[in-house]
Each structure stands twice: as structure tokens, then as C-alpha cells.
C-alpha positions in Angstrom: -0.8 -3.4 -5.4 -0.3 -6.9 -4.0 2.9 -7.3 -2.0 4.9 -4.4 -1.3 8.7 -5.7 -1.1 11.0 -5.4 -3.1 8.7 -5.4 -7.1 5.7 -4.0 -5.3 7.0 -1.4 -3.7 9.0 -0.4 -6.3 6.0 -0.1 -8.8 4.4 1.3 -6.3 6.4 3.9 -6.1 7.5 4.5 -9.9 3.5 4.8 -10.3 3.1 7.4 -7.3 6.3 9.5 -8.5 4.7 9.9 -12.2 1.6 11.1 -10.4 -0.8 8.0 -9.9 -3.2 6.9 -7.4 -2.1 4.5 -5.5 -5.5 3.1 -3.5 -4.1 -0.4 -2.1 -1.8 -1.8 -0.9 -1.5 -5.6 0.5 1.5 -7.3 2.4 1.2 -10.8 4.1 0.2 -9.0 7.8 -3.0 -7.8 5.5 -4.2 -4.5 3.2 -4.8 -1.0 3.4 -7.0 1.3 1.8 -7.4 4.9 1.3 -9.7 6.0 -2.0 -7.8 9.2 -1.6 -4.6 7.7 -2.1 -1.5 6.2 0.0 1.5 8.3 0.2 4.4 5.5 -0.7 7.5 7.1 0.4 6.4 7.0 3.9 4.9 3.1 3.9 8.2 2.3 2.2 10.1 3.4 4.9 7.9 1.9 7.3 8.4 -1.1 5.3 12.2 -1.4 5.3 11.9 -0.9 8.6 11.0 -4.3 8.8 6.9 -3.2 9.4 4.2 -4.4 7.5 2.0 -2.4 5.6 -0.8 -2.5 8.4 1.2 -0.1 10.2 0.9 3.1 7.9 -2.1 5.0 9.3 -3.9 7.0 7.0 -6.4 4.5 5.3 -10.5 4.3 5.0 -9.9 0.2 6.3 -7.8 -2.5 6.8 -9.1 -5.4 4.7 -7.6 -7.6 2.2 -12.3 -8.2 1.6 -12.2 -4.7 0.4 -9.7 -5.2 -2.3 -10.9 -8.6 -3.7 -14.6 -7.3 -3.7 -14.0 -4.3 -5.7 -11.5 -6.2 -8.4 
């Protein structure tokens, strides 16, 4: 998912809460990664929080590389 405001997050979300795998997730401050999946709820919250995703802390790396070497 690239950018997680207000569409991303959203899709993001509608996708995790019909039971999808949500692997990354990239903001302006940078991506995150976890192959086992991201828990949205929580990185929205961290998000409207005014965070950036970078701050959520379960993820395999932190690299917008990881994303556009794998797409």
C-alpha cells in the first residue's frame, strides 16, 4: 500500500477487515514490512496520531528498496 492517509489507510483497512494480508505499507517518513502481515488498526491509530508509519514496530525492515524490488 502506498500512502496510508486518508484512501490508503482506508483500503488498507477494508482489505485487512475482509481477511487480507496486508505486507506494506509506505508513508512519506518511509515503508514497513512484515511478510507475516501488519495489523492496520493499530498503525492507523498511530497514524492519526499524527506519526508516520515508521513508527509501528512489528516489521521484518524499514525500506521503501524492499517494496520496489519485489513489485
Amino acid at each position: 500500500m502506498q500512502g496510508f492517509w486518508v484512501v490508503g489507510s482506508s483500503a488498507a483497512r477494508t482489505m485487512f477487515d475482509v481477511g487480507a494480508t496486508v505486507i506494506a505499507i509506505s508513508d512519506v517518513e518511509g515503508a514497513i514490512v512484515n511478510t507475516k502481515g501488519i495489523d492496520v488498526p493499530p498503525l492507523q491509530k498511530i497514524v492519526s496520531d499524527g506519526g508516520s508509519v515508521s513508527e509501528y514496530k512489528d516489521f521484518d525492515c524499514l525500506s521503501i528498496v524492499w517494496i520496489t524490488n519485489r513489485c
